[in-house]
PDB file of N, H, CA, C and O in Angstrom:
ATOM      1  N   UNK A   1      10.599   7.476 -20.633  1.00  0.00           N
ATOM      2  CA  UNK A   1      10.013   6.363 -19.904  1.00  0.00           C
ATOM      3  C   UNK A   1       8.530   6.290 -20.235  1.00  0.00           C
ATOM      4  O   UNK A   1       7.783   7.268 -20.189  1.00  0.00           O
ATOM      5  N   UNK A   2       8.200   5.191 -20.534  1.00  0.00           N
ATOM      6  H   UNK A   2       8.807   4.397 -20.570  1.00  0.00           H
ATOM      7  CA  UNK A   2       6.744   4.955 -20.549  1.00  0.00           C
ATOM      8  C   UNK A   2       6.117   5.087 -19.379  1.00  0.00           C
ATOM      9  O   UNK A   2       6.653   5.072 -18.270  1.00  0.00           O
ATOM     10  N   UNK A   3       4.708   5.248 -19.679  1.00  0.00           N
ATOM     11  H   UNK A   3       4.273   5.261 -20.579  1.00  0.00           H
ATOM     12  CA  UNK A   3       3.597   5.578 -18.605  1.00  0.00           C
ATOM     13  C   UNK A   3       3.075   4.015 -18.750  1.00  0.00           C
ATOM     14  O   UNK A   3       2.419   3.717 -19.748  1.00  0.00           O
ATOM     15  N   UNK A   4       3.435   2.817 -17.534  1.00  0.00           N
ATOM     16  H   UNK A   4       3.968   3.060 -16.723  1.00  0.00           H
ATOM     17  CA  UNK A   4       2.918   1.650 -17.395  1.00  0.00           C
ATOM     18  C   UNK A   4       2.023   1.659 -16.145  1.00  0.00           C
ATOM     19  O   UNK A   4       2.122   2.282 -15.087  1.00  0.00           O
ATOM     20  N   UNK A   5       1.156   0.810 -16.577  1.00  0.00           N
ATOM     21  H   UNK A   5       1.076   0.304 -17.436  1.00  0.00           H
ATOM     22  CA  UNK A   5      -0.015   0.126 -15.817  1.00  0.00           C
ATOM     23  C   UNK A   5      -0.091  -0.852 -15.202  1.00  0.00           C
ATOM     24  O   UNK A   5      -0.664  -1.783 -15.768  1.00  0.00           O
ATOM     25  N   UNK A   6       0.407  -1.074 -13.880  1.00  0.00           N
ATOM     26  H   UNK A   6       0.872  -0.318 -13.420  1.00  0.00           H
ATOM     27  CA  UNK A   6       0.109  -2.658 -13.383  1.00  0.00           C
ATOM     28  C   UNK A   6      -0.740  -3.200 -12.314  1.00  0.00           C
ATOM     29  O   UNK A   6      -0.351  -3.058 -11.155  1.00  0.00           O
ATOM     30  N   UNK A   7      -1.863  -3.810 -12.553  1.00  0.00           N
ATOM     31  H   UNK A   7      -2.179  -3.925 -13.494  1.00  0.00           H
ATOM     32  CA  UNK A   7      -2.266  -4.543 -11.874  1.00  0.00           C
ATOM     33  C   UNK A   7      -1.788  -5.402 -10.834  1.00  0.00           C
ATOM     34  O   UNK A   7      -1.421  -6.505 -11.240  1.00  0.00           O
ATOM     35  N   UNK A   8      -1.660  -5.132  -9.207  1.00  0.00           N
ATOM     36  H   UNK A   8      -1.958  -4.236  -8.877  1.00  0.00           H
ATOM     37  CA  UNK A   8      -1.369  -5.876  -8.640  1.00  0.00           C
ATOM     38  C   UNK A   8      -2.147  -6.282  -7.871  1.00  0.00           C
ATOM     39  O   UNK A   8      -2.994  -5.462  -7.517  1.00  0.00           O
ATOM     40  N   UNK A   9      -2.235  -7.828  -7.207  1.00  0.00           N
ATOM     41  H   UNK A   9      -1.547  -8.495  -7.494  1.00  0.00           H
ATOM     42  CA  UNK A   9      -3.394  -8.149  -6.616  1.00  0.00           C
ATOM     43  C   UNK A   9      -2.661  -9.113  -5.645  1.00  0.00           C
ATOM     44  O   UNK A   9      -2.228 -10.160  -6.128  1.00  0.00           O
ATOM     45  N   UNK A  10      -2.492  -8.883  -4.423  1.00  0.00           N
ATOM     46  H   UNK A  10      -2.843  -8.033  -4.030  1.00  0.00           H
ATOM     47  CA  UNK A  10      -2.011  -9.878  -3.229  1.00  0.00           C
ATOM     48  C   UNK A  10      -2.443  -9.721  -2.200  1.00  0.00           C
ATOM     49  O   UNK A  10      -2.536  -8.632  -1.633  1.00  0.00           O
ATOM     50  N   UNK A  11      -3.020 -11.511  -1.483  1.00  0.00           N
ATOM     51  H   UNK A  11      -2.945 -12.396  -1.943  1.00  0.00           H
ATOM     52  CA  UNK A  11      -3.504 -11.693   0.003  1.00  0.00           C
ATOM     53  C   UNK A  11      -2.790 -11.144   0.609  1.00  0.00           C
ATOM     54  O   UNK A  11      -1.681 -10.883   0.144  1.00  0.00           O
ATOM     55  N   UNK A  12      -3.134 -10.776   1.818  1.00  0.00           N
ATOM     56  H   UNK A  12      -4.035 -10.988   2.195  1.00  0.00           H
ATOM     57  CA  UNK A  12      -2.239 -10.005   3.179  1.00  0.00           C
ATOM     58  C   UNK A  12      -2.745 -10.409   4.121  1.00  0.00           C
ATOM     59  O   UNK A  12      -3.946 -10.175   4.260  1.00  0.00           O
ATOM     60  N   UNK A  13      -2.149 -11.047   4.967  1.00  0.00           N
ATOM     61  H   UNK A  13      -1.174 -11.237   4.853  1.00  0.00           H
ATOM     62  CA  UNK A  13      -3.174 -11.991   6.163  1.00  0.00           C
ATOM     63  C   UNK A  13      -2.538 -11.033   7.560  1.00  0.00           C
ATOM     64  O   UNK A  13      -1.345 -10.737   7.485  1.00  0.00           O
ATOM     65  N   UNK A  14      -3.274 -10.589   8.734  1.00  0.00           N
ATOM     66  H   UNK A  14      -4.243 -10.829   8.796  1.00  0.00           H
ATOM     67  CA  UNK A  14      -3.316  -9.983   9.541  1.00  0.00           C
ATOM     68  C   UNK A  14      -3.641 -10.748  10.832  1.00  0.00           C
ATOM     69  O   UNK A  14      -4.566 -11.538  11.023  1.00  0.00           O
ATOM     70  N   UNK A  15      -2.528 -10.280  11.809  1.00  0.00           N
ATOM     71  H   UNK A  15      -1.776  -9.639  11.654  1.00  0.00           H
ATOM     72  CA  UNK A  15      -3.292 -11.023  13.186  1.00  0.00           C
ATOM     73  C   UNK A  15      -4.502  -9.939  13.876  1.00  0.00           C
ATOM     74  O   UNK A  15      -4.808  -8.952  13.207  1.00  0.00           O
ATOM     75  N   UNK A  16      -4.928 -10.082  14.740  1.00  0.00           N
ATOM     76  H   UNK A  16      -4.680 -10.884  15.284  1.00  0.00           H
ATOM     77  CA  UNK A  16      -6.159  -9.176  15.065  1.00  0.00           C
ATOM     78  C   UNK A  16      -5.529  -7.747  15.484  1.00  0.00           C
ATOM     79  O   UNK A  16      -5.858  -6.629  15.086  1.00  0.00           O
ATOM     80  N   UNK A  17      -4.754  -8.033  16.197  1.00  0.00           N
ATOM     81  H   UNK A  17      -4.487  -8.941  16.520  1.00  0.00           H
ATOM     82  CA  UNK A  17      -3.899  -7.061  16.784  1.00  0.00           C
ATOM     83  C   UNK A  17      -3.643  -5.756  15.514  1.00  0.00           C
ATOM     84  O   UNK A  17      -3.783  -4.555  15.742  1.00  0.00           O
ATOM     85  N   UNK A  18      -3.294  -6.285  14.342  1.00  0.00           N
ATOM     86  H   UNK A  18      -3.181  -7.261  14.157  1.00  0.00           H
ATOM     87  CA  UNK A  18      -2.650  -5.593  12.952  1.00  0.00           C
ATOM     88  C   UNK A  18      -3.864  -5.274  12.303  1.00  0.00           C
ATOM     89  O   UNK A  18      -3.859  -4.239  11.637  1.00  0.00           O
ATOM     90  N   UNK A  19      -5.028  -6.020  12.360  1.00  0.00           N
ATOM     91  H   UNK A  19      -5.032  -6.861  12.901  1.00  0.00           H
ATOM     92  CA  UNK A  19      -5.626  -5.798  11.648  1.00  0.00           C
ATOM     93  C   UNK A  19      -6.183  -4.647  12.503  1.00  0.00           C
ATOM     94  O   UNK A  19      -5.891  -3.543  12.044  1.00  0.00           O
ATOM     95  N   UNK A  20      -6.966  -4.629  13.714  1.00  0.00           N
ATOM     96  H   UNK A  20      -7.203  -5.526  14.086  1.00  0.00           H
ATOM     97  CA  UNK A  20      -7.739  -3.775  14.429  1.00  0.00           C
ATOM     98  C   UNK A  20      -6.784  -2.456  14.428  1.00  0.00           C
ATOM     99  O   UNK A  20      -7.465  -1.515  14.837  1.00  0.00           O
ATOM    100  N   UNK A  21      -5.552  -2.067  14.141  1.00  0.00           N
ATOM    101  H   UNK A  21      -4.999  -2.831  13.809  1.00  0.00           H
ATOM    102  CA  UNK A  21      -4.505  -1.131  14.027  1.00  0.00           C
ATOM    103  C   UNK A  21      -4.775  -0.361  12.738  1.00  0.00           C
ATOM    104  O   UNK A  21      -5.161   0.808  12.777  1.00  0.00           O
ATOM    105  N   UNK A  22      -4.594  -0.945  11.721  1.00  0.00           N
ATOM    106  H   UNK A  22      -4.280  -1.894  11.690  1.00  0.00           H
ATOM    107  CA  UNK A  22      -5.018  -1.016  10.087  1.00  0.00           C
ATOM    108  C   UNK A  22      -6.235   0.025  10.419  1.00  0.00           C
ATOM    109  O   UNK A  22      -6.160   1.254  10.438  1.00  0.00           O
ATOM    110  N   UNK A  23      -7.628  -0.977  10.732  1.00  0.00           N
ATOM    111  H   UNK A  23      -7.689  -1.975  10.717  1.00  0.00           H
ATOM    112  CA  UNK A  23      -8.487  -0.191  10.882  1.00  0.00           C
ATOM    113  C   UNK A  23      -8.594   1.329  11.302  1.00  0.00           C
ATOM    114  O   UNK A  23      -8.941   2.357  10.719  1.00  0.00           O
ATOM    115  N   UNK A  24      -8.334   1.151  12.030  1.00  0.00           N
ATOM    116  H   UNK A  24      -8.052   0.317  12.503  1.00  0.00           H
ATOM    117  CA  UNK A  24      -7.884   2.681  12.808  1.00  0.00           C
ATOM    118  C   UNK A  24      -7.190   3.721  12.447  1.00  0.00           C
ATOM    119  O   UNK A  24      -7.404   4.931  12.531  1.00  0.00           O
ATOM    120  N   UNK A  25      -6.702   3.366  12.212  1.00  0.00           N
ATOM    121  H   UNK A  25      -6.528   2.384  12.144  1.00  0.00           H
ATOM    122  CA  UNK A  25      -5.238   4.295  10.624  1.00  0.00           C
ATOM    123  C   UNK A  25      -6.636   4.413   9.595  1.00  0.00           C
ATOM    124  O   UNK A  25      -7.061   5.555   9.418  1.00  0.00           O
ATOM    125  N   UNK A  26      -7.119   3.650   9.141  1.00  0.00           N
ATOM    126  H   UNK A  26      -6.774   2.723   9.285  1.00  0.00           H
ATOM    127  CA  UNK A  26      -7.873   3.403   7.966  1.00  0.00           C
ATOM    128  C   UNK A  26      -9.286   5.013   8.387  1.00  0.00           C
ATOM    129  O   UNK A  26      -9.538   5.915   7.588  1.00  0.00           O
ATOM    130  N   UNK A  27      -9.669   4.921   9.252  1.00  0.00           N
ATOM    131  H   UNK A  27      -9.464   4.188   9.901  1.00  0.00           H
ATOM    132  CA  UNK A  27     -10.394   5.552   9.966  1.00  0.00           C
ATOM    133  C   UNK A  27     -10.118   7.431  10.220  1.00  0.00           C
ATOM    134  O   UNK A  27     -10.850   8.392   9.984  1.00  0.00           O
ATOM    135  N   UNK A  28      -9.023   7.347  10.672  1.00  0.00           N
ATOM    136  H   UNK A  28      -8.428   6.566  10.863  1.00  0.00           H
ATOM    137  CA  UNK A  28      -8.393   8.538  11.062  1.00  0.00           C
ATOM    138  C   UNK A  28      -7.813   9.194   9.942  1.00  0.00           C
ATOM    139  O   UNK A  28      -7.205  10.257  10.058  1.00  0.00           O
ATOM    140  N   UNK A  29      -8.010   8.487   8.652  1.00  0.00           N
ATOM    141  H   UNK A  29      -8.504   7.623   8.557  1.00  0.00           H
ATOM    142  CA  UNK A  29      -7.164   8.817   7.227  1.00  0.00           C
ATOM    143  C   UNK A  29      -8.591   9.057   6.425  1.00  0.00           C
ATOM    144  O   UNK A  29      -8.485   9.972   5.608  1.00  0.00           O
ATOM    145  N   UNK A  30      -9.773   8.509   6.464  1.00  0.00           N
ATOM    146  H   UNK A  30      -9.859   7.766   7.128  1.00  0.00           H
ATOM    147  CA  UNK A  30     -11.092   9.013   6.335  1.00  0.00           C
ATOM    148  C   UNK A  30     -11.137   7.728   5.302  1.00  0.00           C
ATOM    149  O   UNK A  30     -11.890   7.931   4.350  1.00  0.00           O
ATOM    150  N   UNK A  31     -10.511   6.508   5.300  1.00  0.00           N
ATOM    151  H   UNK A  31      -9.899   6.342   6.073  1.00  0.00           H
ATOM    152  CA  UNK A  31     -10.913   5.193   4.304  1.00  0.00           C
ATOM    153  C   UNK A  31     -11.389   4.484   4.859  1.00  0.00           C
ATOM    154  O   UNK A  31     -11.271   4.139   6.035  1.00  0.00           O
ATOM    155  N   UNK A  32     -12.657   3.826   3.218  1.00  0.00           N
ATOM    156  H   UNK A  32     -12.753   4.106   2.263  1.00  0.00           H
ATOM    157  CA  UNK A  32     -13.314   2.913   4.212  1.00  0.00           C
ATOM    158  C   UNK A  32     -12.832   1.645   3.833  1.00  0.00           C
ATOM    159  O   UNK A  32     -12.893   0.722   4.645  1.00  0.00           O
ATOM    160  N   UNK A  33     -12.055   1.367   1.974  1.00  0.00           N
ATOM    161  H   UNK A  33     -12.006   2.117   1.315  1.00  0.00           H
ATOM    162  CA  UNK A  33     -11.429   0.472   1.954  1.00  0.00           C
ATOM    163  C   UNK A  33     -10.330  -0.381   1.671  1.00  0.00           C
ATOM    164  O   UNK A  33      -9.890   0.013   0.591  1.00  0.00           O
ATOM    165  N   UNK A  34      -9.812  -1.118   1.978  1.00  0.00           N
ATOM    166  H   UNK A  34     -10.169  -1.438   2.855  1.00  0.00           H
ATOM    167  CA  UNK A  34      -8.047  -1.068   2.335  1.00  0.00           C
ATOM    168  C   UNK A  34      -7.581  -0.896   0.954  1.00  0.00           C
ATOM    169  O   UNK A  34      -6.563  -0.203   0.950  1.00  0.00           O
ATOM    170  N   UNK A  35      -7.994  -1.320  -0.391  1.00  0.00           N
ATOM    171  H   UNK A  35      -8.821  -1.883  -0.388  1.00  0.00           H
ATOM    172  CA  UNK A  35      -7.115  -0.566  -1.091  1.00  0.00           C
ATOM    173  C   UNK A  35      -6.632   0.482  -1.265  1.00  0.00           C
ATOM    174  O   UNK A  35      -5.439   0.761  -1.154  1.00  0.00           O
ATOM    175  N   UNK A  36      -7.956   1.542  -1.707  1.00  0.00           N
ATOM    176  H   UNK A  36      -8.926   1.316  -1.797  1.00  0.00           H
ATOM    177  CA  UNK A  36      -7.233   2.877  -1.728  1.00  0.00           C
ATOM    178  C   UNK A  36      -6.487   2.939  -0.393  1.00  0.00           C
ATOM    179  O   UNK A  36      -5.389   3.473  -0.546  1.00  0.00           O
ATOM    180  N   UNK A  37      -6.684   2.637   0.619  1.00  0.00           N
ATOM    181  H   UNK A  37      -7.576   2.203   0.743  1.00  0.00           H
ATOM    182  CA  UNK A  37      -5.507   2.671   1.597  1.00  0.00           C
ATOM    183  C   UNK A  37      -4.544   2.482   1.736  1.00  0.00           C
ATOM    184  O   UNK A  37      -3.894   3.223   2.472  1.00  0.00           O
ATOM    185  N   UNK A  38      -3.919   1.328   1.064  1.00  0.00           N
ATOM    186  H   UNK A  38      -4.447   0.725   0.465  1.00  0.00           H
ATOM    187  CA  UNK A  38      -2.768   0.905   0.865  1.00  0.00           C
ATOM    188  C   UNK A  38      -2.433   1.560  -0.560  1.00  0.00           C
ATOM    189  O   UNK A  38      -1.394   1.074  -1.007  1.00  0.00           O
ATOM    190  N   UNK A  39      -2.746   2.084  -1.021  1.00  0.00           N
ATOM    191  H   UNK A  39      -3.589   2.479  -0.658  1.00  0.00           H
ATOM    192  CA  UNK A  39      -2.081   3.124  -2.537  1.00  0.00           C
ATOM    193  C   UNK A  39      -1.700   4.406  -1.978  1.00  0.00           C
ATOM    194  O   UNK A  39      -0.764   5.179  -2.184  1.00  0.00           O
ATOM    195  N   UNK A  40      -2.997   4.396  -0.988  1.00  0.00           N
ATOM    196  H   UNK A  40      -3.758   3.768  -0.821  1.00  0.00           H
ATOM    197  CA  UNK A  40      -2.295   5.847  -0.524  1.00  0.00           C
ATOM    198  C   UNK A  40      -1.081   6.370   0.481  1.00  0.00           C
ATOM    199  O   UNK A  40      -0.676   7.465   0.873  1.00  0.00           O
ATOM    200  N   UNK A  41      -0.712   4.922   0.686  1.00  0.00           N
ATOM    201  H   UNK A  41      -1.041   4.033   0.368  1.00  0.00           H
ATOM    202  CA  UNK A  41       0.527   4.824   1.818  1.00  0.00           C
ATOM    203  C   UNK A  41       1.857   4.612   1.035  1.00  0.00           C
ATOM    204  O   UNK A  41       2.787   5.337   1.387  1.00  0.00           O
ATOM    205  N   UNK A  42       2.054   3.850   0.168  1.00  0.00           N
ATOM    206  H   UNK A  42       1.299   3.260  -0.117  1.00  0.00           H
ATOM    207  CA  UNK A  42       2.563   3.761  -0.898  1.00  0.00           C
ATOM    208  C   UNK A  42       2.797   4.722  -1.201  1.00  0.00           C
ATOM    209  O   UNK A  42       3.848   5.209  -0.786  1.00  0.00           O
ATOM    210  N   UNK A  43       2.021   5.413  -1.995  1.00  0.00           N
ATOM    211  H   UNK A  43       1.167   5.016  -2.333  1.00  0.00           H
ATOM    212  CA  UNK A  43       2.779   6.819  -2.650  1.00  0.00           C
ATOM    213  C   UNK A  43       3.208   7.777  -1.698  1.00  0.00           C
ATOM    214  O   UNK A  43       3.898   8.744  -2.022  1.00  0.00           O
ATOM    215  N   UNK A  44       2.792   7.531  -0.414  1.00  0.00           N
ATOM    216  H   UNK A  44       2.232   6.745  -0.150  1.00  0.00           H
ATOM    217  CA  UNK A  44       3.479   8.748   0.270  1.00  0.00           C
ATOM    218  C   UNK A  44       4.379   8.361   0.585  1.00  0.00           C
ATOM    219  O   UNK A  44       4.720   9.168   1.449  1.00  0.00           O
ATOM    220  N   UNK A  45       5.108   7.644   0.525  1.00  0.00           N
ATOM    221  H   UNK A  45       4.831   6.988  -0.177  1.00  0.00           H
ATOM    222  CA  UNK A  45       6.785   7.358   0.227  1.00  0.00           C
ATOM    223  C   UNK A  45       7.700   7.858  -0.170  1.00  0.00           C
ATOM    224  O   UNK A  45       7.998   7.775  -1.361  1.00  0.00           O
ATOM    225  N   UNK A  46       8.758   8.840   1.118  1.00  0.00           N
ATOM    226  H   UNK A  46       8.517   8.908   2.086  1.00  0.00           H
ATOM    227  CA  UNK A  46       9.182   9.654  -0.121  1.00  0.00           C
ATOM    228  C   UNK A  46      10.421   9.062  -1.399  1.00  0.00           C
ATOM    229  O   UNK A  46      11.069   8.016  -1.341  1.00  0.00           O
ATOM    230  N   UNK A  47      10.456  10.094  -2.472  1.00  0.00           N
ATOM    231  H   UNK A  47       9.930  10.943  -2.520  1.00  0.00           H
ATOM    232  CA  UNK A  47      11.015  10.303  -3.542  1.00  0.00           C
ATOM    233  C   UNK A  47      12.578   9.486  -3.628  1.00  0.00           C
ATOM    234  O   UNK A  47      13.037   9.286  -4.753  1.00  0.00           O
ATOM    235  N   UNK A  48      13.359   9.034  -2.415  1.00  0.00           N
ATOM    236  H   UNK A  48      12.986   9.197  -1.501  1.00  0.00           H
ATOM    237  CA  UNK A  48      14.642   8.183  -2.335  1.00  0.00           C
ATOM    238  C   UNK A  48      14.072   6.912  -1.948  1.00  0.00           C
ATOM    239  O   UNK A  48      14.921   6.103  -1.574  1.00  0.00           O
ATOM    240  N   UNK A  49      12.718   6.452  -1.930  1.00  0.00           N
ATOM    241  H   UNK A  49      12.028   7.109  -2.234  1.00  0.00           H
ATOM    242  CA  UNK A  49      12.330   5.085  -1.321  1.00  0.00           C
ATOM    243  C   UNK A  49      12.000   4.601  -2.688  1.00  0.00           C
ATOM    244  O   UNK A  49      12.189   3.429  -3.014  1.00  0.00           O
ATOM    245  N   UNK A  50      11.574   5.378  -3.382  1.00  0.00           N
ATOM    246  H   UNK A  50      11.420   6.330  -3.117  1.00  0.00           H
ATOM    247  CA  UNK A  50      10.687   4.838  -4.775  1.00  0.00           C
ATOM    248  C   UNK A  50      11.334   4.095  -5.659  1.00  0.00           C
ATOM    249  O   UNK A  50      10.691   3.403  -6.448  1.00  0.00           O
ATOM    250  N   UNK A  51      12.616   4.116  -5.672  1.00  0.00           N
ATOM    251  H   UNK A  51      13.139   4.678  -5.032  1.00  0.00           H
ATOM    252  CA  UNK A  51      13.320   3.410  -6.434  1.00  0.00           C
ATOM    253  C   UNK A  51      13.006   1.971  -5.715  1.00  0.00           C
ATOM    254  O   UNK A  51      12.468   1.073  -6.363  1.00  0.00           O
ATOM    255  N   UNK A  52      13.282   1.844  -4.682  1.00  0.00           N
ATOM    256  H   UNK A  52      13.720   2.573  -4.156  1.00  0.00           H
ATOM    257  CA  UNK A  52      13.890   0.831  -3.901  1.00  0.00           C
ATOM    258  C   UNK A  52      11.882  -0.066  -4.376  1.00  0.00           C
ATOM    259  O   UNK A  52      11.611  -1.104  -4.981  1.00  0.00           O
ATOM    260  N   UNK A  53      11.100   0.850  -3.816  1.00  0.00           N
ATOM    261  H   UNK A  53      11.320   1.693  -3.325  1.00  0.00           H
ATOM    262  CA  UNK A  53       9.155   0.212  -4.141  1.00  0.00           C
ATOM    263  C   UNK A  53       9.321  -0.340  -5.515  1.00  0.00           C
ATOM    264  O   UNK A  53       8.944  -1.500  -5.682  1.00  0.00           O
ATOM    265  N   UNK A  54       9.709   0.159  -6.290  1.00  0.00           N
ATOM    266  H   UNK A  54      10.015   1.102  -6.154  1.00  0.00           H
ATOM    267  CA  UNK A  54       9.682  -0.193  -7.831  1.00  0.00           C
ATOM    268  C   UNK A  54      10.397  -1.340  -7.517  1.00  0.00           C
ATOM    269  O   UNK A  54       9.696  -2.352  -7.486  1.00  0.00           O
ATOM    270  N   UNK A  55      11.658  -1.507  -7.258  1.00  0.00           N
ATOM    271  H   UNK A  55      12.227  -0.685  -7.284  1.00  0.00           H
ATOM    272  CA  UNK A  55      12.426  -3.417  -7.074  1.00  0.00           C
ATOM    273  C   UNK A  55      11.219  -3.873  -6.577  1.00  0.00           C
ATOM    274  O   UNK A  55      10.432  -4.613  -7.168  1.00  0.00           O
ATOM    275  N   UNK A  56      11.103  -3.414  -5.486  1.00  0.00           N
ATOM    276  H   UNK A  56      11.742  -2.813  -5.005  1.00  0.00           H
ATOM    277  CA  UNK A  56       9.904  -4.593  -4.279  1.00  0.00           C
ATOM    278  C   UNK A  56       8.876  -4.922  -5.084  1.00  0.00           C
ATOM    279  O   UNK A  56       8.513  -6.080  -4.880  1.00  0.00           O
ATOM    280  N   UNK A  57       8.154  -4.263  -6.069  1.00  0.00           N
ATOM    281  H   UNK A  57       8.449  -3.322  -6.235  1.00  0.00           H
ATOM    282  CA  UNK A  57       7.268  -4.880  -6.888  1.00  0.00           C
ATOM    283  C   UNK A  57       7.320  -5.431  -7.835  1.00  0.00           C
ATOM    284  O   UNK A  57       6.330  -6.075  -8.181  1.00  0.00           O
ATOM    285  N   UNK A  58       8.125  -5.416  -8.394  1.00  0.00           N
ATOM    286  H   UNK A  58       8.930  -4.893  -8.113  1.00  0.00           H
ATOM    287  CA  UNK A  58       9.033  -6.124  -9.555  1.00  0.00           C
ATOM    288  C   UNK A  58       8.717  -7.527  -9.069  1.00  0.00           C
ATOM    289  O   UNK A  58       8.131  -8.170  -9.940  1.00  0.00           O
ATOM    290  N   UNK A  59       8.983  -8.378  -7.640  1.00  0.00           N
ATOM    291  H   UNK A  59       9.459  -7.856  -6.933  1.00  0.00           H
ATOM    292  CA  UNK A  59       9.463  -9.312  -7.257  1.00  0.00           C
ATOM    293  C   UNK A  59       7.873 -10.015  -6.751  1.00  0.00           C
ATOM    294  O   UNK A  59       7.841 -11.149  -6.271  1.00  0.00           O
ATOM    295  N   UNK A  60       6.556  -9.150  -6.938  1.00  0.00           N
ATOM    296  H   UNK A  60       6.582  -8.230  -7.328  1.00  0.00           H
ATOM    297  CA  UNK A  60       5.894  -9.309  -6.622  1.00  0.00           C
ATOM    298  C   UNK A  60       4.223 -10.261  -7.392  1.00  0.00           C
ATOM    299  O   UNK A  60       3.225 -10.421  -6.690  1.00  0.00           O
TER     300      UNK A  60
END
């Protein structure tokens, strides 16, 4: 298998409620900004989900 690279880049719109939640997670995880945050949630996914992340981005 190749070692691929993909750029993904998508809006995510939040009600206050989600967002002020986010934050806080974001906080208590020591990030200050939501990407690496959201990569780092992502990969902690375990090892029987990853297949399934790989479809979900495929579509993305």
């Amino acid at each position: 298998m190749e070692n691929l690279v993909r750029e993904i880049r998508k809006e995510v719109n939040f009600s206050v409620k989600e967002y002020q939640e986010i934050q806080n997670l974001m906080i208590q995880d020591g990030y200050e900004q939501f990407s690496p945050f959201a990569r780092g949630k992502l990969l902690e996914i375990d090892h029987q989900s990853s297949q399934y992340l790989e479809e979900w981005i495929k579509y993305l």
